[in-house]
C-alpha positions as semicolon CSV with decimal commas, in nm:
position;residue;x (nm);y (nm);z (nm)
1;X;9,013;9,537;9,591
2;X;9,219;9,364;9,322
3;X;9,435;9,570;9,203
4;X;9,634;9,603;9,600
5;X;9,608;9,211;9,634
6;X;9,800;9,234;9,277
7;X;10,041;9,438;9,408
8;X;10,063;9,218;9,769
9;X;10,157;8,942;9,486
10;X;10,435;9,143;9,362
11;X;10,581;9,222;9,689
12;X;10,587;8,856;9,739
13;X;10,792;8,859;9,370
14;X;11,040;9,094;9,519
15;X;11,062;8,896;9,843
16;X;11,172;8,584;9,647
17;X;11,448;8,773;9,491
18;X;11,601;8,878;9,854
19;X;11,413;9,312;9,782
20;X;11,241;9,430;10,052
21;X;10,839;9,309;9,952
22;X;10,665;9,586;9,795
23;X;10,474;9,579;9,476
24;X;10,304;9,875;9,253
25;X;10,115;9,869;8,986
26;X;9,929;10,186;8,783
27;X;9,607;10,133;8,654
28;X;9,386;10,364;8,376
29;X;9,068;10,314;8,365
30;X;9,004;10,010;8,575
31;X;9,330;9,816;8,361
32;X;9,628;9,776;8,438
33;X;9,898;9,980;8,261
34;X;10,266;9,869;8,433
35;X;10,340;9,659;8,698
36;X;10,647;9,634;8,949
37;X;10,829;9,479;9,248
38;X;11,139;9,633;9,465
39;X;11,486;9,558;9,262
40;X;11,692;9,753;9,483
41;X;11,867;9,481;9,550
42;X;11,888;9,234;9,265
43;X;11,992;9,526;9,041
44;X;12,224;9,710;9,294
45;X;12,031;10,031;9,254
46;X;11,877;10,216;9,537
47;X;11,638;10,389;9,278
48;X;11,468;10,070;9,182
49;X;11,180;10,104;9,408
50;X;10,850;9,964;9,269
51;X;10,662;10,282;9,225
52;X;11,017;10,462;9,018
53;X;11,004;10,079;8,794
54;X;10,593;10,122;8,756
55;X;10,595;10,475;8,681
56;X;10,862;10,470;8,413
57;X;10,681;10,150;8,238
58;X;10,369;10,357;8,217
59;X;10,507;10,651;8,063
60;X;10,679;10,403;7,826
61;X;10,338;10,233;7,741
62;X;10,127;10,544;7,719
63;X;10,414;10,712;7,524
64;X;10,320;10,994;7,757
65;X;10,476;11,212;8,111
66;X;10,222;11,279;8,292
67;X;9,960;10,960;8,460
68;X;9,709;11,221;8,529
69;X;9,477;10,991;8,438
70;X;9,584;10,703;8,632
71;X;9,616;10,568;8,993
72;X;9,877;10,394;9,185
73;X;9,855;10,070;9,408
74;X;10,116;10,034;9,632
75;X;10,160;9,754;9,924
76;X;10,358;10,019;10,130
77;X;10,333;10,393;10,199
78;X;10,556;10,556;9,944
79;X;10,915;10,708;10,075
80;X;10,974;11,055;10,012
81;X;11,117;10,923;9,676
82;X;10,876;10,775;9,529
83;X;10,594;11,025;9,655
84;X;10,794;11,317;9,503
85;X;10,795;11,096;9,126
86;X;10,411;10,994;9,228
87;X;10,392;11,400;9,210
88;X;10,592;11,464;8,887
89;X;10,411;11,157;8,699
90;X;10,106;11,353;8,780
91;X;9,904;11,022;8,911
92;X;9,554;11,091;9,027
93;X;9,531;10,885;9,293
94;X;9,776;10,680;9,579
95;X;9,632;10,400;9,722
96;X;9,851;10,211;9,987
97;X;9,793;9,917;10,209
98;X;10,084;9,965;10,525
99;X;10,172;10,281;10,668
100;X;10,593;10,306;10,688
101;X;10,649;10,481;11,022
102;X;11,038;10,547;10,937
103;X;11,049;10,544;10,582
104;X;10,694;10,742;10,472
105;X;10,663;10,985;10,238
106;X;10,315;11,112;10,269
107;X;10,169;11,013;10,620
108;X;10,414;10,885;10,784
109;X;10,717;11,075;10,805
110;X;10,816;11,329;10,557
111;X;10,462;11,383;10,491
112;X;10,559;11,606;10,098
113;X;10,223;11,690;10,038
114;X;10,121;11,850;10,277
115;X;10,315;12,209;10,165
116;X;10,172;12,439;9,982
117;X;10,472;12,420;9,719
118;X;10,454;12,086;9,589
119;X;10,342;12,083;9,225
120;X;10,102;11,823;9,238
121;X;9,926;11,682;9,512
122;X;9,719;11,363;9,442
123;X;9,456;11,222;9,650
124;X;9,588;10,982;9,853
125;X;9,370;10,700;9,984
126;X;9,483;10,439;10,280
127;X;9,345;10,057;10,199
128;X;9,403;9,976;10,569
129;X;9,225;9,616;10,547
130;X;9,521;9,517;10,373
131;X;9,764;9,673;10,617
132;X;9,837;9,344;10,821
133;X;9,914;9,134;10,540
134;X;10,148;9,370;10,393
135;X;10,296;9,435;10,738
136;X;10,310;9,115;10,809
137;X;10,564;9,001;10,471
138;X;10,772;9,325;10,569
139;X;10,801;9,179;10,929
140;X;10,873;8,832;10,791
141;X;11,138;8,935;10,565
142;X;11,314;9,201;10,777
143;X;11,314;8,875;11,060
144;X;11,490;8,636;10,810
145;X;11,752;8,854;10,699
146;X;11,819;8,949;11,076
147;X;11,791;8,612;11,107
148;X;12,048;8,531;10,888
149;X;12,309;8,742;10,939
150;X;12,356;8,658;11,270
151;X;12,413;8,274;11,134
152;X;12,143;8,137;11,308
């Protein structure tokens, strides 16, 4: 699917800039509305995760609150964060590629949509052939920063 090897090339985008590798994008009817990497850490702003950066450009393009005519691409599984605004935006559809054991919002770990009293619950869809390469750049960059910290 193109759109989650778009946002595979994003994660790579944050990677280069020293943010943990994880790219979004939100498409409408098979185009792509907004685009966006991790910039946690270039901006200094734990909020900055791709999905909160993708979701506000979309609103900001379609002049509009609610995606509920959109979906989301996402390299990761989103955190509890980032599923919560998924919710709020409204967005049809998640589609992820790596499941996020510790850090999941949806499957993984805090697993928000499954209660009855979340607002909006969209479908959520795992693209697991593209779990390995996405796990694989999280692996890689989690290595080099252990890496070099410890001056090696």
């Amino acid at each position: 699917m193109i759109f989650m090897k778009q946002a595979l090339i994003l994660a790579r985008k944050a990677k280069a800039h020293e943010d943990v590798p994880i790219g979004a994008l939100i498409v409408r009817n098979g185009k792509v509305i907004a685009k966006a990497e991790n910039q946690v850490q270039q901006k200094k702003n734990p909020t900055l995760h791709a999905e909160i950066l993708a979701i506000n450009r979309a609103c900001k393009k379609l002049d509009k609150k609610f995606l509920d005519d959109c979906e989301i691409y996402v390299s990761l599984e989103p955190c509890a964060m980032c599923a919560t605004a998924i919710s709020f935006a409204r967005l049809k559809t998640v589609y992820y590629a790596a499941s996020d054991e510790k850090g999941g919002g949806i499957n993984s770990n805090a697993k928000i949509y499954k209660t009855d009293r979340h607002l909006w619950k969209p479908k959520v869809i795992q693209l697991t052939e593209y779990a390995e390469e996405s796990s694989t750049l999280l692996k890689e960059f989690f290595a080099e920063r252990r890496k070099n910290k410890s001056g090696k």
